[in-house]
C-alpha positions in Angstrom: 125.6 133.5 -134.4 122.2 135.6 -135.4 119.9 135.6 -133.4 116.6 135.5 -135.3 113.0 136.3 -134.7 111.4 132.9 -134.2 112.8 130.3 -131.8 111.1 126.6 -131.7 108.0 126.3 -133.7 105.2 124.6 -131.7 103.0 121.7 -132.9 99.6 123.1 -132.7 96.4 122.0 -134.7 96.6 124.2 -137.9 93.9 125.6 -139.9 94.4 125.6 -144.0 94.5 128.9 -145.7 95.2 129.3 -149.3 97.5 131.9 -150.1 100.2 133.3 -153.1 103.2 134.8 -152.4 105.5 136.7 -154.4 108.7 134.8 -155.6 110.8 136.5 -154.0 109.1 136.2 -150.7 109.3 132.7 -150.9 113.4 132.6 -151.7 113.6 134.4 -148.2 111.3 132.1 -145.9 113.2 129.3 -147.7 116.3 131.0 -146.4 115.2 131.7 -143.5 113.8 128.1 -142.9 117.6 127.0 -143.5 119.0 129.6 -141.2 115.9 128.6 -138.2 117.7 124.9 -139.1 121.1 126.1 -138.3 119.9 127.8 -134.8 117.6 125.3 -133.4 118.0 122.1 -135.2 114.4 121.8 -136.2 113.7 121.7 -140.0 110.5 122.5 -141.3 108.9 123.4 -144.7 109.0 127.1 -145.2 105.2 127.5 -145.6 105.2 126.2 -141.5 106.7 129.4 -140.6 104.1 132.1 -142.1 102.0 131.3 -139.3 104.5 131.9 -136.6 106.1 134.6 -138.6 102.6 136.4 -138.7 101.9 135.8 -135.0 105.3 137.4 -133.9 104.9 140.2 -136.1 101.1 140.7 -134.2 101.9 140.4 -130.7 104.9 143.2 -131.3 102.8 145.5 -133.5 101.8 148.3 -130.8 99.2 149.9 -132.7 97.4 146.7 -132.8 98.2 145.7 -129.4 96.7 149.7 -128.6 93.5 148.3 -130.7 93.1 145.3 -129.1 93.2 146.6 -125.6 90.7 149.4 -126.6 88.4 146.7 -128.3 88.6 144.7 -125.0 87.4 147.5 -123.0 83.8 147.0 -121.7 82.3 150.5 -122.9 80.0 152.8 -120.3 76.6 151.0 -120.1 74.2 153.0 -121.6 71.9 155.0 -118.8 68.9 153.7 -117.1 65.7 154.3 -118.3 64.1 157.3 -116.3 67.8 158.5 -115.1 66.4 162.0 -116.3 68.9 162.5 -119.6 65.8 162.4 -121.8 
């Protein structure tokens, strides 16, 4: 059997976003809702997995892990006033 990307899908409180996707697109997460089916025995609408789908694809981008990291370092305070770099 194929292993595939996404595993159980969590219940979690969603937010509602809006969004049009290419029909093609949508014939694949449809198939690939069917095939998640097959693996794990839990069905769900196709539109439930964009947000997992999204959230795997994020946390094993490495240029935007890279980002992240650099955004969560605290930057050099700036110099105190009268340290002599005037």
């Amino acid at each position: 059997m194929t292993k595939l990307k996404l595993g159980p899908i969590p219940d979690d409180k969603p937010v509602k976003v809006a969004l049009e996707l290419p029909a093609g697109v949508h014939r694949d997460l449809v198939a690939y809702a069917e095939a998640l089916a097959r693996e794990t025995g839990q069905t769900h609408e196709p539109a439930k997995l964009i947000a997992p789908m999204l959230a795997r694809f994020m946390a094993t981008d490495r240029g935007f892990a890279k980002l992240r990291k650099e955004k969560k370092r605290p930057s050099s305070p700036p110099p105190a006033p009268g340290s002599g770099n005037a």
